[in-house]
C-alpha positions in Angstrom: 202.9 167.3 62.5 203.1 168.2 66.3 200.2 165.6 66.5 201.0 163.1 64.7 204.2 163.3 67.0 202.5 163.4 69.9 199.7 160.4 69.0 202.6 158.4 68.0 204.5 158.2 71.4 201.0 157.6 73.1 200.9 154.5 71.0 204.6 153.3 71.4 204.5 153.8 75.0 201.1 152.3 75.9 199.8 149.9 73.2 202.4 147.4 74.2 201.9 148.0 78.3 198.2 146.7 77.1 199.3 143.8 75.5 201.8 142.5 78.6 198.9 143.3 81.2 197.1 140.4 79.3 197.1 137.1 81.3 197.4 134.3 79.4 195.1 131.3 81.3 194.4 129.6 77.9 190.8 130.4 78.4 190.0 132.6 75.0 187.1 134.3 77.0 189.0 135.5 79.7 191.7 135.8 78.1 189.9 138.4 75.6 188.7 140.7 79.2 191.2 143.7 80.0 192.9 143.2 83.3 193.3 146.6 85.6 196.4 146.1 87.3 195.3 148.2 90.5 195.0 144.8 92.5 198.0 142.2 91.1 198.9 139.8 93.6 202.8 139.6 93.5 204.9 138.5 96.2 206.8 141.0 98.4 208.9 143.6 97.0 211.8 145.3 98.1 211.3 149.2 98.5 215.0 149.8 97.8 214.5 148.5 94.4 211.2 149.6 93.6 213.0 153.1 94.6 215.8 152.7 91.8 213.8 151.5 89.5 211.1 154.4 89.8 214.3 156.9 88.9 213.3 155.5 85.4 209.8 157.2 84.1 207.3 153.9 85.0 210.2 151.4 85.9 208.7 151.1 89.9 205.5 150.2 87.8 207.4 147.7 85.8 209.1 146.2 89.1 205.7 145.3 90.8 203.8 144.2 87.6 201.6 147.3 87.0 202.2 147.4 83.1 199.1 149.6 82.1 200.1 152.5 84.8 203.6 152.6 83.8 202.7 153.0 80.0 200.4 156.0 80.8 203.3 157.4 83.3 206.0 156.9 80.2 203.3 158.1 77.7 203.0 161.7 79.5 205.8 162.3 80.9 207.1 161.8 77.1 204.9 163.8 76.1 205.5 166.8 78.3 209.4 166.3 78.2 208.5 166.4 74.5 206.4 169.7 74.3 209.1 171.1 76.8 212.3 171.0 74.8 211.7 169.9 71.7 209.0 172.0 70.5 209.2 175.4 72.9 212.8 175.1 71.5 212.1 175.3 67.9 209.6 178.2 68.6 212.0 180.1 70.8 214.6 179.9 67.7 212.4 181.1 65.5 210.9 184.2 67.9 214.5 185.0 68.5 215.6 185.3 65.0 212.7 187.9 64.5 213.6 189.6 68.0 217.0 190.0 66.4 215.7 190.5 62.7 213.7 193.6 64.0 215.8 195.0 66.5 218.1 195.1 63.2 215.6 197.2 61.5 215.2 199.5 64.4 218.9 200.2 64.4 219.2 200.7 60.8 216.3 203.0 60.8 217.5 205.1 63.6 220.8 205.4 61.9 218.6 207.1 58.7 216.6 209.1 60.6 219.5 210.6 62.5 221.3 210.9 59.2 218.6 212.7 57.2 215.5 213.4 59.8 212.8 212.1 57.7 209.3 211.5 59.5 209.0 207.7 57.5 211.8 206.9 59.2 211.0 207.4 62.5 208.0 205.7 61.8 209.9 202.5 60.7 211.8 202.4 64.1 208.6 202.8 65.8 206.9 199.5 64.0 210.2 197.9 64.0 210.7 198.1 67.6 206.3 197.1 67.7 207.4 193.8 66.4 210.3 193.0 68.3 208.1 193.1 71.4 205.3 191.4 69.9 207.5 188.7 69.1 208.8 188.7 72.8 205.3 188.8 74.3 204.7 185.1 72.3 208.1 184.2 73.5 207.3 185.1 77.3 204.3 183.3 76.8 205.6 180.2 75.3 208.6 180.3 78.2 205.5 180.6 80.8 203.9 177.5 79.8 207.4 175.3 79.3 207.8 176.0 82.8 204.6 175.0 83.7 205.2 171.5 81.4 208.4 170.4 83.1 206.8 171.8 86.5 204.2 168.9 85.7 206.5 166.3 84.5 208.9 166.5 87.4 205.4 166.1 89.6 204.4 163.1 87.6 207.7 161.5 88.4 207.2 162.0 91.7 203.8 160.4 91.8 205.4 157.9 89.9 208.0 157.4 93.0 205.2 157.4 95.5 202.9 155.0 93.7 205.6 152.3 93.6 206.4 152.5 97.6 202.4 152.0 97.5 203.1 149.2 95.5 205.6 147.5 97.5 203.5 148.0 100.9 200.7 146.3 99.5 202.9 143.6 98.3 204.1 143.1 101.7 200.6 143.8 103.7 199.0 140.5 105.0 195.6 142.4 105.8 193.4 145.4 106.0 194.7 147.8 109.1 192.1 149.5 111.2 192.5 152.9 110.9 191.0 156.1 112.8 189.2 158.9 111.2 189.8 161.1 113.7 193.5 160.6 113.0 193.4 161.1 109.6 191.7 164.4 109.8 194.2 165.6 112.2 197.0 164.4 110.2 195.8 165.6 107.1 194.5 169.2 109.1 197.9 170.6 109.6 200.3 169.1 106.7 198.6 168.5 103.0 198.6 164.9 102.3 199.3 164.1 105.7 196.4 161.9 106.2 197.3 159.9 103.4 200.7 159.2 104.8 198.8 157.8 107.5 196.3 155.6 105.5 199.6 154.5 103.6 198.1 155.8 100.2 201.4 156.8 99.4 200.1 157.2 96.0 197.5 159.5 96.9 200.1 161.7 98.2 202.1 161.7 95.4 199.2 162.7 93.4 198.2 165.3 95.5 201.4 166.8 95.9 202.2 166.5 92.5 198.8 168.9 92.2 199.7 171.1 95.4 203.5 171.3 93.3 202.3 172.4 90.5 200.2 175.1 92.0 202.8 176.9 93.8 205.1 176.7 91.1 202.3 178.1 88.5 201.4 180.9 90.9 205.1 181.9 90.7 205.7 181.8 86.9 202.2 183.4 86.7 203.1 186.1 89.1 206.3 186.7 86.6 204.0 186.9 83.9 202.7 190.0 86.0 205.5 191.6 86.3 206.7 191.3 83.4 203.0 192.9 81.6 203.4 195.3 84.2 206.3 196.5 83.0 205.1 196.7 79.6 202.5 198.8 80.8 204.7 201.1 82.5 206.4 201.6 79.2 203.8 202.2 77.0 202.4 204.3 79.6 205.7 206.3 79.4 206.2 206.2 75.7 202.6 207.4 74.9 201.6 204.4 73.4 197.9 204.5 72.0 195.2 203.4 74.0 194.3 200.2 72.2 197.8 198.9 72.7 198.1 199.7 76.4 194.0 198.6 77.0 195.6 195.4 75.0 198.5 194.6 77.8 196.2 195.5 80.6 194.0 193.1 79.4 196.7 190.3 79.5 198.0 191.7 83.0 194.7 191.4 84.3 194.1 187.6 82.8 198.0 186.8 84.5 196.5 188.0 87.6 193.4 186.1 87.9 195.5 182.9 86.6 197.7 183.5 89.4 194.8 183.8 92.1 193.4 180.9 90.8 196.2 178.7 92.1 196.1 180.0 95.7 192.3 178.9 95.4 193.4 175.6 93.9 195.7 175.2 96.9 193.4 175.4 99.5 190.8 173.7 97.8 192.9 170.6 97.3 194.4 170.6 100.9 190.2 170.3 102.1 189.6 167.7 99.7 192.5 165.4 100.8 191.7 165.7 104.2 188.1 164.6 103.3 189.2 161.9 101.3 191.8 160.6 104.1 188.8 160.2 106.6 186.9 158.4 103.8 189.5 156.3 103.7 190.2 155.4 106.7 186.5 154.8 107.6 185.7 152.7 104.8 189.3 150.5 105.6 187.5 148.3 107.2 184.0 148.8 105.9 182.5 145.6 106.6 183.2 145.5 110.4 179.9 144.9 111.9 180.5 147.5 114.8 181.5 150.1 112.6 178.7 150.3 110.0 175.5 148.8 111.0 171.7 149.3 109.4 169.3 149.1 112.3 165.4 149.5 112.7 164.7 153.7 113.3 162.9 155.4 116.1 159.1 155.2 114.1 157.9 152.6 112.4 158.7 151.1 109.1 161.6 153.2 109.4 165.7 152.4 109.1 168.7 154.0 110.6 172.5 153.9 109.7 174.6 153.4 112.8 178.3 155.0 112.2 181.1 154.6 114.7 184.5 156.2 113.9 
């Protein structure tokens, strides 16, 4: 059902953003082509409006034409507001009615046992009380990753945002600017994204900021995962448990952990690659400058040589 659900607001939200991207020249073989909005001419647009109108999941898409990339940005950010409250929420109510169902059983079986010491009884509380923290584990678990959902949404919104001031600068940018890979590196060298901020790919930086976002927000919840399983360990360590169980929460201590390292390497790798891709960008700006790329005869015969300035 959670499919179907799921499917069905992908199709609402983008099957129609297809159609309108269609341009109508009354030429049935052009006509028939998909147009990718990436480079729609509009005239200029005002960056106060586009900013309102990005407030709205896809509405600075909608403001400068770009129907296609505002029905993906309505699709998932659906779809992740979706999984957030609406589902999680259902699943929490039902964890917490069996948290509550066995926390009931523990209480009335401590009641017995105190009342007539028998060994079955002190068994029950011991499974009872099993469960109840079974059921929490999938209910920590579940919390974990609806942070991690709206963590992502909110950083698809703000790529959204950024996208559409991208949007509006084209729209008011007569022609290419020449731009310095040596700046860019710097720029991007001591602040993530900054070389994109400088090549104006104020998309780019949403995008990559919406990555870098969701990476230090990750390694937090993660790192609550670990102390949480930590915990746990501590107690079943204390309690005696048997050595399956506690190997069993180790295990998931250890995979929180590495989750958790993962994002600091995520981090860094994603602040190299934007600076690489800022000084690809701003090299190939202006590509077809003839002193800045050139193809020239080498230094033996029959041979070639690419000349580079930047």
């Amino acid at each position: 059902m959670r499919r179907l659900v799921v499917a069905t607001i992908c199709f609402i939200c983008i099957w129609p953003a297809v159609l309108l991207a269609q341009k109508n020249s009354g030429i049935p073989e052009i006509d028939s082509l998909p147009l990718h909005d990436w480079h729609v001419k509009t005239p200029p647009l005002s960056y106060k409006k586009a900013l309102m109108y990005s407030l709205i999941p896809g509405g600075g898409q909608l403001y400068g034409k770009r129907r296609v990339r505002a029905g993906f940005l309505i699709a998932l950010e659906g779809i992740l507001f979706y999984e957030a409250f609406v589902s999680k929420h259902k699943l929490f109510e039902t964890k917490n009615q069996d948290i509550s169902r066995f926390t009931d059983s523990a209480s009335y079986w401590f009641h017995q046992a105190s009342l007539t010491g028998d060994e079955e009884a002190f068994n029950n509380i011991y499974k009872s009380i099993g469960k109840a923290r079974s059921s929490l584990d999938v209910k920590m678990a579940n919390l974990d990753l609806k942070k991690s959902e709206i963590s992502w949404a909110l950083g698809l919104h703000f790529y959204g945002m950024m996208d559409a001031m991208e949007i509006v600068y084209n729209s008011r940018r007569d022609s290419a600017r020449s731009l310095s890979g040596n700046r860019a590196f710097w720029s991007g060298l001591f602040f993530p994204g900054g070389g994109q901020i400088y090549n104006r790919r104020y998309g780019k930086f949403g995008m990559l900021w919406m990555a870098i976002g969701n990476c230090i927000t990750s390694a937090y919840y993660r790192q609550q995962m670990v102390n949480y399983y930590q915990k746990r360990v501590d107690l079943a360590s204390f309690e005696g448990a048997s050595s399956e169980e506690e190997e069993s929460l180790r295990k998931k201590l250890t995979i929180y952990r590495k989750r958790r390292n993962q994002y600091f390497w995520g981090m860094a790798i994603l602040h190299f690659y934007s600076i690489g891709d800022a000084v690809v960008d701003a090299m190939l700006n202006d590509f077809d400058t003839p002193d800045k790329f050139a193809l020239g005869p080498g230094s033996t015969p029959f041979s070639l040589m690419l000349y580079c300035r930047f």
